[in-house]
N, C-alpha and C positions, 0 to 999 in steps of 0.2 A: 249623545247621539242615539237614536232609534232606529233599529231595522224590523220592517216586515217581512218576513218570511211566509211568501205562499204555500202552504203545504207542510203537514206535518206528520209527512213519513220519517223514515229514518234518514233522509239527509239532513231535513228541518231540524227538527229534533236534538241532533247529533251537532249541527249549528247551538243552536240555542243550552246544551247542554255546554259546550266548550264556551260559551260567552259570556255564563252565569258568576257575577262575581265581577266583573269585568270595569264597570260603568255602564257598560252598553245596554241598553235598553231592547230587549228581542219581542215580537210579537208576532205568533204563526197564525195567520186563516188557513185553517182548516173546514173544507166545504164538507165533510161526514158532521154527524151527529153525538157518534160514540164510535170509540173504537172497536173493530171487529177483527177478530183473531185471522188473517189472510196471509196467503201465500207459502205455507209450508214451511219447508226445514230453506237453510243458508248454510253457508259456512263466513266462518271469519277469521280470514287467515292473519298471520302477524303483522301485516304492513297496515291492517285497521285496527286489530288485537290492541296491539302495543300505543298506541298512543290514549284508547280508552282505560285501560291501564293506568295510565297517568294520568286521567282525569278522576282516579280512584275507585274506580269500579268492579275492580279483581274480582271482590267476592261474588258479586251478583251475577259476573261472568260465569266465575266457577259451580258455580251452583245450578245453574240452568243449562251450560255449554258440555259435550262431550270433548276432551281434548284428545283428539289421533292419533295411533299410533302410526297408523300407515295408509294408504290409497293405494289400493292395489289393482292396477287394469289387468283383465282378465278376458277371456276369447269368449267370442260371444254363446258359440255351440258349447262347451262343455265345461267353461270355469276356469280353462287353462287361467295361467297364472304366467301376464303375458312379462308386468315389469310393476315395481313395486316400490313407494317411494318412501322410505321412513321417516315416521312424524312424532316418533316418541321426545327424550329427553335432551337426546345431543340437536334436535329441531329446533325446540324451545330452548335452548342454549344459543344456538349460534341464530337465532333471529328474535331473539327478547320476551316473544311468547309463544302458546300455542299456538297452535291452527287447531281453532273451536268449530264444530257442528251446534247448532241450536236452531229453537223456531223464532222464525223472525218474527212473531208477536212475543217473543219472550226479550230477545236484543231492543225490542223497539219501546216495551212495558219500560225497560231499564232506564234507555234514555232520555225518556220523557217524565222518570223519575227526580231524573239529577236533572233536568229543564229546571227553570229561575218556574217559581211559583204559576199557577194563574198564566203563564204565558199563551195560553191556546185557547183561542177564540174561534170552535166548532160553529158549527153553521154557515159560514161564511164562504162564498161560490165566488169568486171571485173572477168579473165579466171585462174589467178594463183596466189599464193603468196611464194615469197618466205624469208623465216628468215636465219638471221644469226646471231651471237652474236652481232651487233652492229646495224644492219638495217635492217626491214624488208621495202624487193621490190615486190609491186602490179604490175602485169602485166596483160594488159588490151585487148580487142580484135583487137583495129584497133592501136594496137603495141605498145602504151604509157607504161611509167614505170614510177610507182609514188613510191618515196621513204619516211617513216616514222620512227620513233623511235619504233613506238606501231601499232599493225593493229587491231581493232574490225569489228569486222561482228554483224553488226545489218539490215543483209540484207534476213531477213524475213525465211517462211516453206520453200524456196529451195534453202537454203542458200550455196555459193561458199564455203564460209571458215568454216562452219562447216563439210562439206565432209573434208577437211582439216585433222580434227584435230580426227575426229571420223568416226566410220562405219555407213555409213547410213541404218537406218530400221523404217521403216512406214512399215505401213498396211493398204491396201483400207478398208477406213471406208463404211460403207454399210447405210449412213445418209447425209441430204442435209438438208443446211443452204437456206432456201428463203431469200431475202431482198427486202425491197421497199419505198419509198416517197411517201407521199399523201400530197398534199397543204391542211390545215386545215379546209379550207373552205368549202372543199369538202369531210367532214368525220362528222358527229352526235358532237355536240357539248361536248358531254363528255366526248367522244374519245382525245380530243383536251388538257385536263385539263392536268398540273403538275405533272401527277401522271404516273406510270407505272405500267400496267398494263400484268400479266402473265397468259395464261389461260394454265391450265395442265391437261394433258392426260396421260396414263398408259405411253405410249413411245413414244410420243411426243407434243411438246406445242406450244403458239403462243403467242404473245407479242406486244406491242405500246408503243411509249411512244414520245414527243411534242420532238421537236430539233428546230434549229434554231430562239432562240428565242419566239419558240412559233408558226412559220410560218408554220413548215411543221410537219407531224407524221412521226415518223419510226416506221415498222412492220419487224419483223421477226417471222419464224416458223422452230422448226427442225421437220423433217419427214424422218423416216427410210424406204432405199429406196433399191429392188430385184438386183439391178448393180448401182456397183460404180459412180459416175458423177466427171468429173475433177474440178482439186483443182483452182479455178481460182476468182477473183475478179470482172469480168467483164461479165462471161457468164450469158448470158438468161436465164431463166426459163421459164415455161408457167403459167398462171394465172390459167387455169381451170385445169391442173395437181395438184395444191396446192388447189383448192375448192374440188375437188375430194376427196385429204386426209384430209381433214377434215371436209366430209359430218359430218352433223348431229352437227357440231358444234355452239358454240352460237352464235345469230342472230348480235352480234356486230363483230365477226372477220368476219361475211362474209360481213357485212356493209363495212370496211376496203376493203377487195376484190374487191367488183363490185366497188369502188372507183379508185383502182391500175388500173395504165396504163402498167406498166413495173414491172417489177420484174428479180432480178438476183439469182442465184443456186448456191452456193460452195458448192462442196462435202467436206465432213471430210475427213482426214487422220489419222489414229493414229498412233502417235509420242508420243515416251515419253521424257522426259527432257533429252538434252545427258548427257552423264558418265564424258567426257572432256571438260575442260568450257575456259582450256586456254592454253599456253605455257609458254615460257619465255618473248615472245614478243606477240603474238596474243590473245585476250578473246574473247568471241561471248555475245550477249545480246538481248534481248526480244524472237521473235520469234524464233532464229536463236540457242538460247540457249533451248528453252522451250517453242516450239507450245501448245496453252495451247486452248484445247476447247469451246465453246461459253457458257459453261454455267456460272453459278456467275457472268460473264462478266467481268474477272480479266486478260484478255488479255492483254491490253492498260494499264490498272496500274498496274503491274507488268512489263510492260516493262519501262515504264516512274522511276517509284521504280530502277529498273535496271541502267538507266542513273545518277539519282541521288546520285546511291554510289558508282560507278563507277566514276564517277566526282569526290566527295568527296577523292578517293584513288590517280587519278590522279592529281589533285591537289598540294600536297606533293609531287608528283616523280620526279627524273630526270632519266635521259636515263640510268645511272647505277642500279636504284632501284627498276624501274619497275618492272621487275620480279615480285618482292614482293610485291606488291602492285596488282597487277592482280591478284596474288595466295587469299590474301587477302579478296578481291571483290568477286570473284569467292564462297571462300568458304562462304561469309555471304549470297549471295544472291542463292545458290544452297538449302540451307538448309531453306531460307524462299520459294520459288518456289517448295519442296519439300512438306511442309507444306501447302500450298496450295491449292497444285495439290490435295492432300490425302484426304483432307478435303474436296473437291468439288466432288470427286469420291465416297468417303464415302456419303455421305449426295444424291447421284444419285442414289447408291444403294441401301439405304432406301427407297427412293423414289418407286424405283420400284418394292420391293420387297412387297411393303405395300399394305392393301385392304385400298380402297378411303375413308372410313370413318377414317383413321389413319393419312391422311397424312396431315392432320390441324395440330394435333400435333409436327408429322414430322419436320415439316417449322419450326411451333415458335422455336422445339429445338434446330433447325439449326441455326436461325435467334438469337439468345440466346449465344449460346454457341461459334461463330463466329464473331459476328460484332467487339469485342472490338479489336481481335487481328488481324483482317482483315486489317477492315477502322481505326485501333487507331495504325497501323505500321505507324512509322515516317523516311523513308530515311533519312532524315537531320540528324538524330542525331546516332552515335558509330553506323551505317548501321544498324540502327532496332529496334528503342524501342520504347513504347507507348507513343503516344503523350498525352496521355490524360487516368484515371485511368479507371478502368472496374471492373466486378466481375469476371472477368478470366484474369487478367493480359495480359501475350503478349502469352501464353500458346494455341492454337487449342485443341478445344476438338471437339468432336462427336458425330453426332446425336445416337438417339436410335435404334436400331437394332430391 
């Protein structure tokens, strides 16, 4: 059986590396040329950790990822040290791995490493699809036509083949995503340490935390902004636009600051998870299914989670069964990406709903009532069960109101 896989970010990728070995024949169009180092630092908490783990990757994790000791929220005025989550050894004990910090051009170098040979066919813009009961044909801008059994769109928020399959509706988000790199050397020594670090604000916050081994910081800050800014990976920012919004903040994000040479802006979009996740022959996955906002930072492991059961179902198939097998995948991962979403919106809306003396509590309830069935979901196993036991089972529950 053959799949094309549009797109080869880290969901594609992340597909085609779980498949390799398989039978299954994978092929990503990828519309870039070459790959270019984007998007900054990630985190990859255990519930994606651990199953690339078992695709054998430890070392290349270890070497490039910082593994946490803690995430520590902190007041945004002065540093307080509002609730503090430990991510050291009994973390990685009771949830199988880390929770890694790394650059996502370094997770993505990886698994486009362990990818089946030759799978990635750059160049390739990919303008139509069309299905038929027995073949679906990609057709491409500079006139190519690549034919598969199966087509996934794991090709990101403006995704071809989710227009496809569903109505498109975003809304200009009215909030901007900063990013930036500081070499460690050049940032206050405790800025530098294992830990990650959140400073929180009524309506927005600021963030660090070591990548690359330890070599460099990533910073990010959301800041709700009077006009839209476009949705992009690459566009600029200004440095003193971002010290502006958050005059009067504490004296360590703007140590970060005057550090930054560069800094990049995505604006939000709001998007919610589509209604249609597949057909007979096409599924969509990670971004392409469920642009998922920067907070919990459950982007990247929920899309990696996505390849994993997704694999898992194709695996089994042949060109007759597919169908079933998509409907399958579809339905287990809509209703965890459901769960999710709810959970992180819920627990946002507390947040701001709350006076600052409240929201210490806030956190640990979140921090509480979420990690097990978060970081303890296991792809590997019947698409979604605990790896590891909790006092909430696989169950989300909710902060306090």
């Amino acid at each position: 059986m053959r799949i094309v896989v549009v797109g080869a970010g880290i969901a594609g990728v992340t597909l085609a590396s779980a498949l390799r070995d398989s039978g299954v024949e994978t092929v990503l169009l990828e519309q870039t040329q070459e790959v270019t180092p984007v998007g900054g630092g990630l985190q990859l908490a255990p519930n994606a950790a651990r199953p690339l783990l078992r695709l054998g990757l430890g070392a290349e994790l270890a070497e490039v990822g910082v593994p946490l000791e803690s995430r520590d929220m902190l007041h945004w005025a002065d540093g307080t040290l509002l609730h503090s989550i430990p991510m050291g050894a009994e973390f990685e004990k009771r949830f199988g791995a880390p929770f890694y910090t790394m650059l996502r051009s370094d997770l993505h170098g990886i698994l486009l490493d362990a990818a089946p040979p030759d799978c990635v066919r750059r160049g390739r813009y990919v303008t139509d699809v069309l299905e038929n009961s027995d073949v679906v044909t990609l057709r491409c801008a500079d006139g190519q036509e690549v034919n598969g059994d199966v087509a996934i769109g794991a090709d990101g928020v403006h995704s071809i083949i989710r227009s496809l399959l569903n109505e498109e509706r975003q809304h200009p988000g009215m909030r901007v995503i900063y990013r930036g790199l500081i070499r460690s050397d050049r940032v206050p020594g405790h800025l530098a340490e294992p830990r990650m670090r959140v400073w929180m604000g009524s309506d927005r916050y600021f963030s660090c935390y070591p990548v690359s081994g330890g070599k460099t910081v990533s910073f990010n800050a959301l800041i709700p902004t009077a006009e839209p800014h476009p949705e992009s990976w690459t566009a600029a920012g200004r440095i003193d636009d971002l010290g502006r919004a958050l005059h009067g903040w504490d004296s360590d994000v703007h140590a970060l600051l005057s550090a930054a040479e560069w800094i990049g802006a995505w604006g939000l979009q709001e998007r919610a998870a589509v209604p249609v996740w597949h057909s007979d022959r096409i599924a969509l996955m990670g971004d392409a299914a469920h642009p998922t906002l920067p907070f919990f930072a459950q982007g990247t492991n929920l899309a990696v989670e996505d390849a994993i059961v997704l694999a898992d179902r194709l695996r089994g198939a042949t060109a007759l069964t597919v169908g079933g097998s998509l409907a399958e995948y579809a339905t287990v991962r809509s209703q965890r990406v459901k769960e999710v979403h709810t959970s992180i919106c819920t627990s946002l809306l507390a947040l701001a709903q709350a006076a600052p003396e409240e929201r210490r509590g806030i956190l640990a309830d979140s921090e509480m009532a979420n990690a097990g069935w978060i970081y303890g979901y296991d792809p590997d196993h019947d698409g979604g069960t605990t790896a590891t036991s909790s006092s909430n089972g696989n169950q989300p529950t909710h902060p306090r109101m």
